[in-house]
C-alpha positions in Angstrom: 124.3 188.9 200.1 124.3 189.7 196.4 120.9 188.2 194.5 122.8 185.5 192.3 120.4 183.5 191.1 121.2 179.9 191.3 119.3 177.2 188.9 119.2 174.1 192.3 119.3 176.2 195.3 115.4 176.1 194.9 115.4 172.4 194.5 117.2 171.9 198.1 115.3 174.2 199.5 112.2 171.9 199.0 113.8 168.9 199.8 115.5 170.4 202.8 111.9 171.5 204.3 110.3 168.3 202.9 112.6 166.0 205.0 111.5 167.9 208.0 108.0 168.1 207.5 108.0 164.3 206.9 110.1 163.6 210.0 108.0 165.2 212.4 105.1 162.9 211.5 107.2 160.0 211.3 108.6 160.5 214.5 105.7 159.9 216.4 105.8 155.7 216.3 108.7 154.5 217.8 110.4 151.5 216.3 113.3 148.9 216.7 115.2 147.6 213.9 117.5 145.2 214.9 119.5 146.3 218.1 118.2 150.1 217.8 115.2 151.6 219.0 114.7 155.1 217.8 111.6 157.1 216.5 110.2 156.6 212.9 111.6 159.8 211.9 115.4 159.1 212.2 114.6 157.3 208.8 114.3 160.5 206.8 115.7 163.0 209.6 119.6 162.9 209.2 119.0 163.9 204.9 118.3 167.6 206.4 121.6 167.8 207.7 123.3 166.6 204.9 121.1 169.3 202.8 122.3 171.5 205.0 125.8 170.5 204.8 125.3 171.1 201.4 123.4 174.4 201.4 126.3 175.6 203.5 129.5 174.7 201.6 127.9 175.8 198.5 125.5 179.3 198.6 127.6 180.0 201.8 126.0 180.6 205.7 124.1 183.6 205.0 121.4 181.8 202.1 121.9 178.7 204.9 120.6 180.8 207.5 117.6 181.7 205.4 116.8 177.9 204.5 117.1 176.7 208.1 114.4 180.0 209.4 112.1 178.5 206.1 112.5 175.1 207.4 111.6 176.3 211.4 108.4 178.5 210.0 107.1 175.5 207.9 107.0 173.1 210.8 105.5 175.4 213.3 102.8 175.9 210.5 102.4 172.4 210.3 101.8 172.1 214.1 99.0 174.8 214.6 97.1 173.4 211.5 97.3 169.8 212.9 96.3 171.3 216.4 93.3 173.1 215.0 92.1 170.7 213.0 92.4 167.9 216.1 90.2 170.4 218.3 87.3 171.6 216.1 84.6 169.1 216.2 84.3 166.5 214.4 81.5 165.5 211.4 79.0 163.5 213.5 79.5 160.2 210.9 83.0 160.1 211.0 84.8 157.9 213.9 88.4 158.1 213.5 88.5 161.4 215.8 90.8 159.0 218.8 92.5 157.3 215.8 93.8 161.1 214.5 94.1 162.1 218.3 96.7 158.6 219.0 98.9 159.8 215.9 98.8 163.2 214.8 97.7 164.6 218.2 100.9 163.9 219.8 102.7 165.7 216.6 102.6 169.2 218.9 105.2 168.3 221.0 107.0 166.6 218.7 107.2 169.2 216.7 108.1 171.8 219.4 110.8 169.1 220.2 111.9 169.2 216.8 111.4 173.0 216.8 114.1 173.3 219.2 116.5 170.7 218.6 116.5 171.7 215.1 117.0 175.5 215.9 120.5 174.4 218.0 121.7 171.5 215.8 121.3 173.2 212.4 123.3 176.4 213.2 125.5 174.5 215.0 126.3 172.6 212.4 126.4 175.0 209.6 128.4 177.9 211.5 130.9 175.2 212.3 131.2 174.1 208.8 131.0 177.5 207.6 133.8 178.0 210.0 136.2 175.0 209.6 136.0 175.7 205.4 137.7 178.7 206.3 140.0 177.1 208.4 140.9 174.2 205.8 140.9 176.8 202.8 138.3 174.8 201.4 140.3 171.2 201.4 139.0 168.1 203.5 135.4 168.7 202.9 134.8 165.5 204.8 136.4 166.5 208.0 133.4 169.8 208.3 130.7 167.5 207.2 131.4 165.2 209.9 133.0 167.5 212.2 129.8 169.5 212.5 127.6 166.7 212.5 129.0 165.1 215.4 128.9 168.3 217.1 125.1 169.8 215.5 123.5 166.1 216.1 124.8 165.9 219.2 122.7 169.0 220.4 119.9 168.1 218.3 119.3 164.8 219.6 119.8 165.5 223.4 117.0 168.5 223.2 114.6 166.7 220.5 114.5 163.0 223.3 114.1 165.5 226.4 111.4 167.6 224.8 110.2 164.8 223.1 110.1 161.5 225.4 111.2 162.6 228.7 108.3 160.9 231.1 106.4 159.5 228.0 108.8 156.9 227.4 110.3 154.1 230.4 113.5 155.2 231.2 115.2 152.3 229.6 113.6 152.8 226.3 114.6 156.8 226.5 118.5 155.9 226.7 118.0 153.5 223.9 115.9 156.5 221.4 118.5 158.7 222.5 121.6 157.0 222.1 120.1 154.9 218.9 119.0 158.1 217.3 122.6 159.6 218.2 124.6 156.4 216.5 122.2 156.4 213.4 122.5 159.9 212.5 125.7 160.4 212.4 126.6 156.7 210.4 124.1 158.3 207.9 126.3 161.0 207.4 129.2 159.3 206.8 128.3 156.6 204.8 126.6 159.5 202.3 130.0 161.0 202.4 130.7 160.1 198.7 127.4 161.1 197.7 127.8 164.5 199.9 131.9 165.0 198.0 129.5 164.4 194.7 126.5 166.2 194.6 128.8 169.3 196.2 131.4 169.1 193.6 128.9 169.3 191.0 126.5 172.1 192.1 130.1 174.2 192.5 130.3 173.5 189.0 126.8 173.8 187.5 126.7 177.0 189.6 129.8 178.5 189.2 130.2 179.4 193.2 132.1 178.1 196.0 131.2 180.8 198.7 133.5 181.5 201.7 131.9 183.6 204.6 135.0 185.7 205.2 133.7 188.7 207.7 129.8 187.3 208.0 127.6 187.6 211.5 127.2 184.1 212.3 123.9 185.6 214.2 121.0 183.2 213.8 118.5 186.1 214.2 119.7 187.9 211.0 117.8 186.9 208.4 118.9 189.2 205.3 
């Protein structure tokens, strides 16, 4: 990977691991919003995966890679803070110790949900975009933002309800997180589409790259 430096990737990068800091703590109230029931964090969730769409057709798999290990690291810092600071004692005048407990001690699992849901839907989805831009020679960019999507949130949203809400939540209102979650994410990324064919088109321009991973190791655990 040559040491280009690009004037946005940074700003992405941010945003990218923002989105899925805020999503973990969001995801720990569960709402319905009209015939959908999913967790709070479905709001803000399916913006990393456009991010990453992005990241991908743009700086390429390799710099992708990196972002999506940043993002992982980030949140599993965010989970032992929370932890340790839910079990060291509490200042003997302050009473909101069961409040903190009923919201930010369930983050944990949550986040180890979202740990490894987020580990198998964002490679999946950016090796098969990386892959299908091969494939297309770079044309159709909405068939491998889609295309991986269906595929990486598919994985992600199976492994983050089972980790997640399996035995928390009734049976009944499980199916419903799981398949409203599933439905949600995916409309998201299609009705950003234009946005996506956008923002894509003019970071290729502004940065003067349009990477294609000819020859790369798609392995996850190769960071450089």
């Amino acid at each position: 990977m040559n040491k280009t430096e690009y004037r946005y990737f940074d700003v992405l990068v941010a945003l990218f691991v923002a989105v899925l800091l805020i999503s973990n703590i969001a995801s720990t109230k569960i709402l319905t919003i009209w015939k959908f029931t999913f967790d709070g964090g479905t709001l803000l969730f399916p913006l990393s995966y456009i991010f990453g769409d992005i990241l991908t057709e743009v700086y390429g798999f390799r710099r992708s890679r990196r972002v999506i290990w940043l993002g992982f690291l980030s949140a599993l810092i965010m989970s032992l803070v929370l932890f340790v600071v839910q079990i060291l004692p509490p200042a003997g005048d302050w009473t909101n110790q069961k409040a903190y407990e009923a919201v930010l001690g369930f983050v944990p699992r949550i986040v180890a949900a979202s740990l490894l849901a987020y580990f198998a839907g964002e490679f999946t989805n950016s090796m098969i975009l990386s892959r299908l831009k091969i494939l297309t020679k770079g044309r159709y960019l909405w068939t491998r933002t889609i295309g991986s999507t269906l595929i990486g949130e598919g994985f992600d949203t199976v492994i983050f309800c089972m980790v997640a809400f399996y035995g928390v939540l009734p049976a009944s209102v499980f199916m419903a997180v799981l398949i409203s979650n599933y439905i949600f994410k995916c409309a998201v990324e299609i009705i950003f589409t234009p946005l996506t064919y956008l923002i894509v088109r003019t970071l290729k321009r502004k940065e003067k790259t349009d990477v294609y991973d000819y020859g790369i190791n798609y392995n996850p655990f190769q960071v450089n």
